[in-house]
KOLMI-232711 format. One record per residue (C-alpha): residue number from 0; residue in three letters; x negated, y, z. Coordinates in steps of 0.2 Angstrom, whole numbers, plus 2048, in hexadecimal, padded with zeros to 3 digits. Layout:
N
NODE  margu  rovo    u    v    w
NODE    NUM   ALA    X    Y    Z
...
This chain:
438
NODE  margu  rovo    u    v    w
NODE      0   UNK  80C  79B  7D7
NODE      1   UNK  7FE  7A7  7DC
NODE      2   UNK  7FC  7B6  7D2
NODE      3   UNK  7E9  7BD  7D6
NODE      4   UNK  7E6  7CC  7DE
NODE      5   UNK  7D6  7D7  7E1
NODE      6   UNK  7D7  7D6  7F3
NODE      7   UNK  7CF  7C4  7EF
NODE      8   UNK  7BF  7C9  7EB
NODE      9   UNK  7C0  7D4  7FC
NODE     10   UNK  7C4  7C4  806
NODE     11   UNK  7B7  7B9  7FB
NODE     12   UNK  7AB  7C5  802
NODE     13   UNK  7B0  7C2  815
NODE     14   UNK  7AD  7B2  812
NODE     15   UNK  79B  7B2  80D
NODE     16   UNK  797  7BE  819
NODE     17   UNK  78C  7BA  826
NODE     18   UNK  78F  7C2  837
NODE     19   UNK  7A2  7C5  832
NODE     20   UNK  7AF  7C9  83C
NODE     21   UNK  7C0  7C2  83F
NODE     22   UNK  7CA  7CC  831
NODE     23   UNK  7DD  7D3  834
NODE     24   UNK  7E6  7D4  826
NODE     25   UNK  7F2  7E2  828
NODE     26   UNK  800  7E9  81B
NODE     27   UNK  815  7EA  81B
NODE     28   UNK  820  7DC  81A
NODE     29   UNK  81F  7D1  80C
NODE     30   UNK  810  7DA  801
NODE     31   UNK  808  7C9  801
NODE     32   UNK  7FC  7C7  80F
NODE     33   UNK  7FF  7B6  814
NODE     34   UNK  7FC  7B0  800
NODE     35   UNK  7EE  7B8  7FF
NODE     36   UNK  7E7  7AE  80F
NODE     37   UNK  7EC  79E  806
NODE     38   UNK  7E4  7A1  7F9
NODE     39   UNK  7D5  7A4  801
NODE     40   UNK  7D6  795  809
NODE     41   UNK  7D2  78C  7F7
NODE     42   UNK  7C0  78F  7FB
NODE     43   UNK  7BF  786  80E
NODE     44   UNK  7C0  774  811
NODE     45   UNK  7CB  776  820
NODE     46   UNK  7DA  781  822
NODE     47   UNK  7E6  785  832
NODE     48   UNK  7F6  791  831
NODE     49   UNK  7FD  795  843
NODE     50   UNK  80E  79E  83E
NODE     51   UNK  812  7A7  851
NODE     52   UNK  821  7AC  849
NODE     53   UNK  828  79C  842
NODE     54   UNK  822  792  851
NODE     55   UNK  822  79F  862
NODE     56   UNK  81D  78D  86A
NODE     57   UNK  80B  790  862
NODE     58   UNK  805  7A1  86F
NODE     59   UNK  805  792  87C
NODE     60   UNK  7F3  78D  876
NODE     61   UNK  7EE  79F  87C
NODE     62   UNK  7F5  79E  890
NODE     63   UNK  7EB  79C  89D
NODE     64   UNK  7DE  7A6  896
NODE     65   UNK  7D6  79A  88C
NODE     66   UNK  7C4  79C  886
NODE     67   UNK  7C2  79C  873
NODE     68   UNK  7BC  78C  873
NODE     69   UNK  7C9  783  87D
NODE     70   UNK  7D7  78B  86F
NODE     71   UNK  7CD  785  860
NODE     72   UNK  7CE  776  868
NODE     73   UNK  7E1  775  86B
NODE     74   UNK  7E4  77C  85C
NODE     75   UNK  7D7  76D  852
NODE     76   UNK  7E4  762  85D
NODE     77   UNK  7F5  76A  858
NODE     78   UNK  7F1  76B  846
NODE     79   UNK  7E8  758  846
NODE     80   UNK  7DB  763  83B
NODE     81   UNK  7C9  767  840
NODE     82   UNK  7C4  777  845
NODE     83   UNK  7B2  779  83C
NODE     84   UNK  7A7  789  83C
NODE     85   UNK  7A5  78C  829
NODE     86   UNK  7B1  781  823
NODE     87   UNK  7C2  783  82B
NODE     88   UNK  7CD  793  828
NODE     89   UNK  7D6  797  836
NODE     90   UNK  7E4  7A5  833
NODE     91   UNK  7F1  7AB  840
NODE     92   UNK  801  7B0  837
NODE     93   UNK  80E  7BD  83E
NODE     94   UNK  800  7BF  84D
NODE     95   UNK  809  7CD  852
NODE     96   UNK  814  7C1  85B
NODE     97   UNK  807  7BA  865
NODE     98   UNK  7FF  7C9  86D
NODE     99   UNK  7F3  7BD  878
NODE    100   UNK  7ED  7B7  867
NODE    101   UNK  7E9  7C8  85F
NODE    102   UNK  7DE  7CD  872
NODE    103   UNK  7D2  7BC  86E
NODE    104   UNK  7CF  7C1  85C
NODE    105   UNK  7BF  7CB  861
NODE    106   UNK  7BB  7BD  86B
NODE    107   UNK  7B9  7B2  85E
NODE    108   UNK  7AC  7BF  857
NODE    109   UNK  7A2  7BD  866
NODE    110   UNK  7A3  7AA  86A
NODE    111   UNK  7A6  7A4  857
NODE    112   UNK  7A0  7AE  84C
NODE    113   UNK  79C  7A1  83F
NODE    114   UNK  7B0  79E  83F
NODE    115   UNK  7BA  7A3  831
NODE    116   UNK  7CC  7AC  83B
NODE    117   UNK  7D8  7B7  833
NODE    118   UNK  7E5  7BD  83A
NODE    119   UNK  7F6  7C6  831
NODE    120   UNK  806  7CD  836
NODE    121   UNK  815  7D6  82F
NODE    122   UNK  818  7E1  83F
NODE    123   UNK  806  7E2  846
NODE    124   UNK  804  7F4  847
NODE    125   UNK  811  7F2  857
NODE    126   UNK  809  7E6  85E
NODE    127   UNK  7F9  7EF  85D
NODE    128   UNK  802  7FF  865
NODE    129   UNK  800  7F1  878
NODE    130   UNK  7EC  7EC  876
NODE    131   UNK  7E7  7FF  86E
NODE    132   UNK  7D3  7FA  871
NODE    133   UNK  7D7  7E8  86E
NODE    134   UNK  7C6  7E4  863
NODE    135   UNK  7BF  7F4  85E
NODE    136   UNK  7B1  7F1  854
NODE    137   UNK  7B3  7DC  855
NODE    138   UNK  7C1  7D9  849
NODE    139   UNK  7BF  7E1  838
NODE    140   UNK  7D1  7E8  82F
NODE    141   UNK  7D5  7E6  81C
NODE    142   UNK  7E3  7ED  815
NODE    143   UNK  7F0  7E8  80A
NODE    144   UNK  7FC  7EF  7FF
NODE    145   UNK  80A  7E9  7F0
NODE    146   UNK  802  7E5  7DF
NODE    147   UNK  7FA  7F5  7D5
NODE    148   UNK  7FC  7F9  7C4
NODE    149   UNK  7ED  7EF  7BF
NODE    150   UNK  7F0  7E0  7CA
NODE    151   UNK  803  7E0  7C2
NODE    152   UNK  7FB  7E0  7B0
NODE    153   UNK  7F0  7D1  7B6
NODE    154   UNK  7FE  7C7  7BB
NODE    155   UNK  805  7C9  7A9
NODE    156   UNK  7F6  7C3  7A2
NODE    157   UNK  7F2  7D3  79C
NODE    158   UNK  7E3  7D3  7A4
NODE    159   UNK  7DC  7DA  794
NODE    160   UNK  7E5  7EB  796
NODE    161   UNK  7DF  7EB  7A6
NODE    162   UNK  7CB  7EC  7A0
NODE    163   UNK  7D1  7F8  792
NODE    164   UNK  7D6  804  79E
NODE    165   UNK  7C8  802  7AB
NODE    166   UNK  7BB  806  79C
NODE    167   UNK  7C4  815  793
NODE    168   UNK  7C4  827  798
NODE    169   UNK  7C7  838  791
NODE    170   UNK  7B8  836  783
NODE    171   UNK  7BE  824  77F
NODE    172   UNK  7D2  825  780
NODE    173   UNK  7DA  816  77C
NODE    174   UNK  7E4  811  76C
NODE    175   UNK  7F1  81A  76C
NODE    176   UNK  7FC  809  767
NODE    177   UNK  7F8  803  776
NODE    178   UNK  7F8  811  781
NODE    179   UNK  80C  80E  77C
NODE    180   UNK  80B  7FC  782
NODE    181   UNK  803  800  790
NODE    182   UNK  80F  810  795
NODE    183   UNK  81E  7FF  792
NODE    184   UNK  816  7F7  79E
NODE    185   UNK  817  803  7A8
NODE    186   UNK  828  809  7A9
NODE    187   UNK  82D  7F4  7AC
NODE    188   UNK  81F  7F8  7BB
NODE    189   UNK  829  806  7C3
NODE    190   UNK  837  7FE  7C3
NODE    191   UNK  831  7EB  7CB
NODE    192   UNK  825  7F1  7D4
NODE    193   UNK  817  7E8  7DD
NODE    194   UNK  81E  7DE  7E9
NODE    195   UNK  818  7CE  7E7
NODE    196   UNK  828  7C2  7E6
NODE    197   UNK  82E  7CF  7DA
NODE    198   UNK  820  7D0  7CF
NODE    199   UNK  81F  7BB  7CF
NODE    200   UNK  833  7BB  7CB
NODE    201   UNK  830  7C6  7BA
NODE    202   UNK  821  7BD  7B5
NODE    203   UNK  82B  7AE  7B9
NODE    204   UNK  83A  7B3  7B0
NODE    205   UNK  83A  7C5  7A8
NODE    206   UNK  84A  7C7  7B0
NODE    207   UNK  84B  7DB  7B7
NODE    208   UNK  85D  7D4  7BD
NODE    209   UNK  854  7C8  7C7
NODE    210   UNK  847  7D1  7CC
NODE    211   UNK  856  7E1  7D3
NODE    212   UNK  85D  7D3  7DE
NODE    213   UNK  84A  7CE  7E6
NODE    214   UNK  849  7E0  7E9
NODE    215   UNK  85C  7DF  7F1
NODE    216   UNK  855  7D2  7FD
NODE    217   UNK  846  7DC  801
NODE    218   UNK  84D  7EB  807
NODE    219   UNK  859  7E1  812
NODE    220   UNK  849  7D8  81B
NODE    221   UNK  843  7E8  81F
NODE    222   UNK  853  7ED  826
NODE    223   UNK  855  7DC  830
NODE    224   UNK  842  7E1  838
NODE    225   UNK  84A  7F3  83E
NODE    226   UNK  84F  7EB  84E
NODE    227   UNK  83A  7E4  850
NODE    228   UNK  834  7F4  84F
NODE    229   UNK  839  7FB  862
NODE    230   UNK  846  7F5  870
NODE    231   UNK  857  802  872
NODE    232   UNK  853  80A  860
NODE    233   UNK  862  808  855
NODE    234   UNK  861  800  844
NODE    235   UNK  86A  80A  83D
NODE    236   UNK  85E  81A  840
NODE    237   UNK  84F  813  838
NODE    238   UNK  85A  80F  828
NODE    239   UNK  861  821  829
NODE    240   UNK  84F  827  829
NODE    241   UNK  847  81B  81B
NODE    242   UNK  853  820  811
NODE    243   UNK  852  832  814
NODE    244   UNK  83E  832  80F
NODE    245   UNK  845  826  7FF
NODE    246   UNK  850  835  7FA
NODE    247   UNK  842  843  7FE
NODE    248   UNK  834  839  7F5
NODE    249   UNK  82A  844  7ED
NODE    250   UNK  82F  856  7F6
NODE    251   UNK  82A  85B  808
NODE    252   UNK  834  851  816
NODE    253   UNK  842  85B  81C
NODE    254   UNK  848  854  82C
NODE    255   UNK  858  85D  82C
NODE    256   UNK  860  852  81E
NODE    257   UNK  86F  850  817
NODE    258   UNK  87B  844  825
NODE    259   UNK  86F  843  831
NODE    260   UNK  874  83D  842
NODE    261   UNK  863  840  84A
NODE    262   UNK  859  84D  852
NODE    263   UNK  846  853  84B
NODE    264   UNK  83D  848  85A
NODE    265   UNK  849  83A  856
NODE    266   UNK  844  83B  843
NODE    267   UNK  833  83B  845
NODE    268   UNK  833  82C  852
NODE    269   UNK  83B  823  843
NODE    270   UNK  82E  829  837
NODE    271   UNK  820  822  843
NODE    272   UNK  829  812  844
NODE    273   UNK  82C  811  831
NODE    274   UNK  819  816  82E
NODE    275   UNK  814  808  83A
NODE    276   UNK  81C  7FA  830
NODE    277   UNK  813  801  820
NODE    278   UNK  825  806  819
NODE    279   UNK  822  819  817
NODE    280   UNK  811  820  813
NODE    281   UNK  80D  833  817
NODE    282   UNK  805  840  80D
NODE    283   UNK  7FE  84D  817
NODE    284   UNK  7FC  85E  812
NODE    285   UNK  7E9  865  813
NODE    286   UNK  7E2  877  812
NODE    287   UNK  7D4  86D  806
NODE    288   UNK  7C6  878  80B
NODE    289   UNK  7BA  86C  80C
NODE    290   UNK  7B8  859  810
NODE    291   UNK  7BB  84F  819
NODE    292   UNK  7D0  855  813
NODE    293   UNK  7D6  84F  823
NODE    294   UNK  7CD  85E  82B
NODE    295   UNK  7DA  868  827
NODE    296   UNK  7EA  861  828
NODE    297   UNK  7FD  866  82C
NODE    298   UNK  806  858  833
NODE    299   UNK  815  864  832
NODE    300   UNK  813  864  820
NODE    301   UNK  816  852  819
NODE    302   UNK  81C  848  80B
NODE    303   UNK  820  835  80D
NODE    304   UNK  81D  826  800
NODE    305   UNK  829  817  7FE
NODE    306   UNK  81E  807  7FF
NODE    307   UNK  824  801  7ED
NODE    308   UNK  82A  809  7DE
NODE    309   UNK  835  7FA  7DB
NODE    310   UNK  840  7FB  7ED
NODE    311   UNK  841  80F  7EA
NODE    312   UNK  84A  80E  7DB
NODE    313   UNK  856  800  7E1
NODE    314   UNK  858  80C  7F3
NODE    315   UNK  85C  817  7E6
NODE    316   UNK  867  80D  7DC
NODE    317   UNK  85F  815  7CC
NODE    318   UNK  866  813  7BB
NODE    319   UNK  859  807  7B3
NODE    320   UNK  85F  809  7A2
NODE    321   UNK  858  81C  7A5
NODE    322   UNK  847  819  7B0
NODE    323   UNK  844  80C  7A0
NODE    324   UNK  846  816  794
NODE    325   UNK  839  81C  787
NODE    326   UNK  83F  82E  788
NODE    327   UNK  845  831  799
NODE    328   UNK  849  844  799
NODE    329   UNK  85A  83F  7A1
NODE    330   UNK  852  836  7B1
NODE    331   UNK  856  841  7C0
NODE    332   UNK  847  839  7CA
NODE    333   UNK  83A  834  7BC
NODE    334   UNK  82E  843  7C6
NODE    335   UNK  830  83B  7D7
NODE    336   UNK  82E  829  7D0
NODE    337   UNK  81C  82D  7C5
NODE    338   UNK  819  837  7D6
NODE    339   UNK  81B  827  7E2
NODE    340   UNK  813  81C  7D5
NODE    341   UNK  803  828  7D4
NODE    342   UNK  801  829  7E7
NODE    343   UNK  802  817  7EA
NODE    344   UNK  7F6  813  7DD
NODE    345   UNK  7E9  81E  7E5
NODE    346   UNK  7EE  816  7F4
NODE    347   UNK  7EC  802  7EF
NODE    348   UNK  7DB  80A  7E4
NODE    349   UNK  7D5  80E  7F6
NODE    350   UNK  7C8  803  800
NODE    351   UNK  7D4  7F5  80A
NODE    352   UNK  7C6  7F8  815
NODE    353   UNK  7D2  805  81E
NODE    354   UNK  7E0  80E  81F
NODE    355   UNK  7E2  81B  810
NODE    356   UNK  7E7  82E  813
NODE    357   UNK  7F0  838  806
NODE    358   UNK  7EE  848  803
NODE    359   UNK  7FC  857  7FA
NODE    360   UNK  7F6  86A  7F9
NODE    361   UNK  803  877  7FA
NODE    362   UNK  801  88C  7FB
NODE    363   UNK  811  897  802
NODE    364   UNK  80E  8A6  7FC
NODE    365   UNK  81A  8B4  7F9
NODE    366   UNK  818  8B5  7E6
NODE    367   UNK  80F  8A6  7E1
NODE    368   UNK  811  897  7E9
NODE    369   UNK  808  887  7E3
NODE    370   UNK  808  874  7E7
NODE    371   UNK  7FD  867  7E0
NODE    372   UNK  803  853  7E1
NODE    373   UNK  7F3  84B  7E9
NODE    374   UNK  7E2  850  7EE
NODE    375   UNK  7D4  842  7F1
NODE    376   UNK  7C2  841  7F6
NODE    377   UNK  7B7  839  7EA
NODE    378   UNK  7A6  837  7F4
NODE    379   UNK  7A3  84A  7F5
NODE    380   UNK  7B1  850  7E8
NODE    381   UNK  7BF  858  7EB
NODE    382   UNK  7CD  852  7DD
NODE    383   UNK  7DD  859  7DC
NODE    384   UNK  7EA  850  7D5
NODE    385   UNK  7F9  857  7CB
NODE    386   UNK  809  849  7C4
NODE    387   UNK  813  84B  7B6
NODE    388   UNK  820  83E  7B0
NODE    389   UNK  820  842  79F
NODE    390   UNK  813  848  792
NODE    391   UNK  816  85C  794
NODE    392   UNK  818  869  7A3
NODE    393   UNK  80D  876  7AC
NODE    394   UNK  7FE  876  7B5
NODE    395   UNK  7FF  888  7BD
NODE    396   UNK  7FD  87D  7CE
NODE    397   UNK  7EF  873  7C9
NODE    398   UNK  7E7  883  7C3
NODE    399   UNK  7EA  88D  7D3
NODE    400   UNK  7E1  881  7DE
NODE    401   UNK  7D1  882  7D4
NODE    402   UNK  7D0  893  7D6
NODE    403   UNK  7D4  893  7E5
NODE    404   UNK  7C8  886  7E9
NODE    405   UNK  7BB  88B  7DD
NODE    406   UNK  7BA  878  7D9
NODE    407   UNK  7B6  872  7C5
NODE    408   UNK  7C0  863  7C1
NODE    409   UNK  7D4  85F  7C5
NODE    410   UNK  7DE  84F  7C1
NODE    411   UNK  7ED  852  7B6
NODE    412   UNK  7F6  83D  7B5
NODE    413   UNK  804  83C  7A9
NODE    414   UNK  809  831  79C
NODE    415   UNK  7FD  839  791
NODE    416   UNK  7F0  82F  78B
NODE    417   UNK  7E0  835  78F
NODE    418   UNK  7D9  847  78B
NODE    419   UNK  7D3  856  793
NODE    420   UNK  7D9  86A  794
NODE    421   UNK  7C9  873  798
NODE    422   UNK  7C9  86F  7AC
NODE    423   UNK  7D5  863  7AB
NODE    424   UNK  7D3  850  7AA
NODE    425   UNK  7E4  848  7A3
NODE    426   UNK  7E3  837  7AA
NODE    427   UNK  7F2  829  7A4
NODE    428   UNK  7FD  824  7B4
NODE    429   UNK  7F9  814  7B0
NODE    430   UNK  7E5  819  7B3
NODE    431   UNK  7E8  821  7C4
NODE    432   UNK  7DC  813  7CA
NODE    433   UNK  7CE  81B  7BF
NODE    434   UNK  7CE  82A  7C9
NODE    435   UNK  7C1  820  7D7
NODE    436   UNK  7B8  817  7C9
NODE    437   UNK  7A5  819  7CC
């Protein structure tokens, strides 16, 4: 069963364009890009899947330096299924393991252009590392990521919840009933996560056992596609690493952790590699000066993001009974967790139309030192962004910085419902995705 997701309007949207181009659908392992495609394909009357994975056989239809019409043409032959501008879909799965394949997607922009191609892959960021300049400006990249809050409400047939929170704000706050249903929902949310076989097992089932032993077998994919990512690098250091940013979630990567058996350049050849598989995600420290934030970054200075809130907590081997309860004051991680969760919402609220950046703000100073969660861009806006897990806790941070700044308006997410303190907007962590509304 499919469970909808608002990448399908995106992809609807491709569709009807005219003058499109071929589209790469690019995300980590498993967050539902090749569902999505067939799903899409619904709306075509023709639809051809070439798994280069599965079937290695297939990256013979591209030797020889084959023009694009003689492969459409092998390919029409090899699936016994026509090849028709408009009407057939024609979607490269795992392309990553046909590199001849990924080289010809721009020349299908420039011979077929009225030919509907899309192309997907687990470990495509590699790929991409040989043919840097493959199609630069011929090949369109969307970007995908495990289900959001919203999209996880949808797939409980919630989807009223979902409008609910969409419309409210600081002068409309919602009931305060269902601000508690909502903040349940949540807690399940944090601890499933959005990947999608483990979101469609709890709506199958409602089982959070069941859904822990999906998450198992997740995490062991991953580690099974360590020895994909780069020839003579050992297994067993990329999992040293990934779960040295799962136990530092939330605080500034240290590189000297506890039981390391790697060097700092070692580390961060690791790091590279887990960020390439869309694993890890970085949060960069800027100056926030001005905009674009990017300006003024320390690479030096870096946070790193779990893909899932679901696989962090079973890294973690977190006591659920804790994470799910209504009062969890005795939940060592419940800060790291509403922190991950808030900057992966801001992350899957983003346009797929490219890669997201996140931003943290921090000042060392000798008496007075400061640090706020997130900061984002919001067309001209400078937004700061401060977490809290639970209802109550400071904002001297949060405070700082718009002095500092001499910006107006800060972000303070919680599981508050919402309100406002003078300059502060108190936006629900269930709401993160208000933050980019219009």
């Amino acid at each position: 069963m499919y469970l909808p997701r608002f990448i399908d309007n995106e992809l609807l949207t491709w569709k009807n364009e005219t003058g499109r181009k071929p589209l790469l659908l690019r995300g980590a392992r498993q967050v539902g890009k090749s569902s999505a495609v067939r799903n899409l394909s619904k709306h075509f009357t023709y639809f051809i899947e070439l798994n280069f994975d599965e079937n290695p056989g297939l990256s013979k239809l591209f030797d020889n330096n084959q023009s694009v019409e003689d492969v459409c043409e092998l390919i029409s032959i090899y699936s016994k299924t026509p090849v028709v501008a408009g009407e057939t879909l024609l979607f490269f799965d795992e392309i990553q393991s046909c590199i001849p394949a990924i080289s010809m997607l721009r020349y299908f922009y420039e011979k077929k252009p009225d030919l509907h191609v899309i192309a997907a892959g687990s470990l495509l960021e590699f790929a991409m590392m040989e043919i840097p300049s493959y199609a630069v400006g011929r090949v369109r990249s969307m970007f995908l990521f495990p289900f959001s809050f919203s999209e996880f409400l949808n797939a409980l047939d919630e989807d009223v919840l979902v409008k609910l929170i969409e419309k409210s704000d600081q002068k409309k706050p919602i009931n305060e009933l269902i601000h508690q249903k909502i903040i349940h929902y949540l807690r399940r949310f944090l601890i499933i996560g959005g990947m999608p076989e483990a979101v469609s097992v709890y709506k199958e089932t409602g089982d959070l056992l069941k859904v822990q032993n999906i998450l198992n077998d997740l995490i062991i994919s991953f580690q099974e596609d360590f020895s994909k990512y780069k020839k003579k690098i050992r297994t067993a250091s990329i999992t040293e690493v990934l779960y040295a940013v799962i136990q530092q979630v939330g605080n500034k990567f240290t590189y000297s952790y506890p039981n390391s058996t790697q060097n700092n350049n070692q580390v961060k050849e690791m790091l590279a590699l887990l960020q390439k598989a869309g694993l890890i995600i970085p949060v960069t420290h800027t100056s926030a000066n001005g905009i674009p934030l990017g300006a003024e970054t320390n690479p030096k200075k870096r946070k790193f993001l779990v893909l899932d809130t679901g696989i962090y907590q079973r890294a973690l081997g977190l006591d659920l009974t804790r994470l799910f309860n209504e009062d969890p004051s005795g939940f060592a991680n419940r800060g790291s967790i509403a922190e991950l969760h808030a900057g992966l919402e801001i992350v899957k609220n983003s346009t797929c139309y490219s890669k997201p950046e996140l931003y943290y703000w921090q000042r060392d100073a000798r008496n007075s030192q400061a640090e706020v969660d997130y900061i984002v861009q919001k067309q001209d806006e400078i937004i700061p962004i401060e977490i809290k897990a639970g209802t109550k806790g400071a904002m001297q941070s949060l405070y700082i910085f718009l002095k500092e700044k001499n910006i107006k308006k800060g972000i303070r997410c919680s599981l508050e419902n919402f309100s406002e303190y003078e300059s502060i907007e108190v936006i629900p962590l269930y709401a993160v995705g208000n933050i980019f509304k219009a």
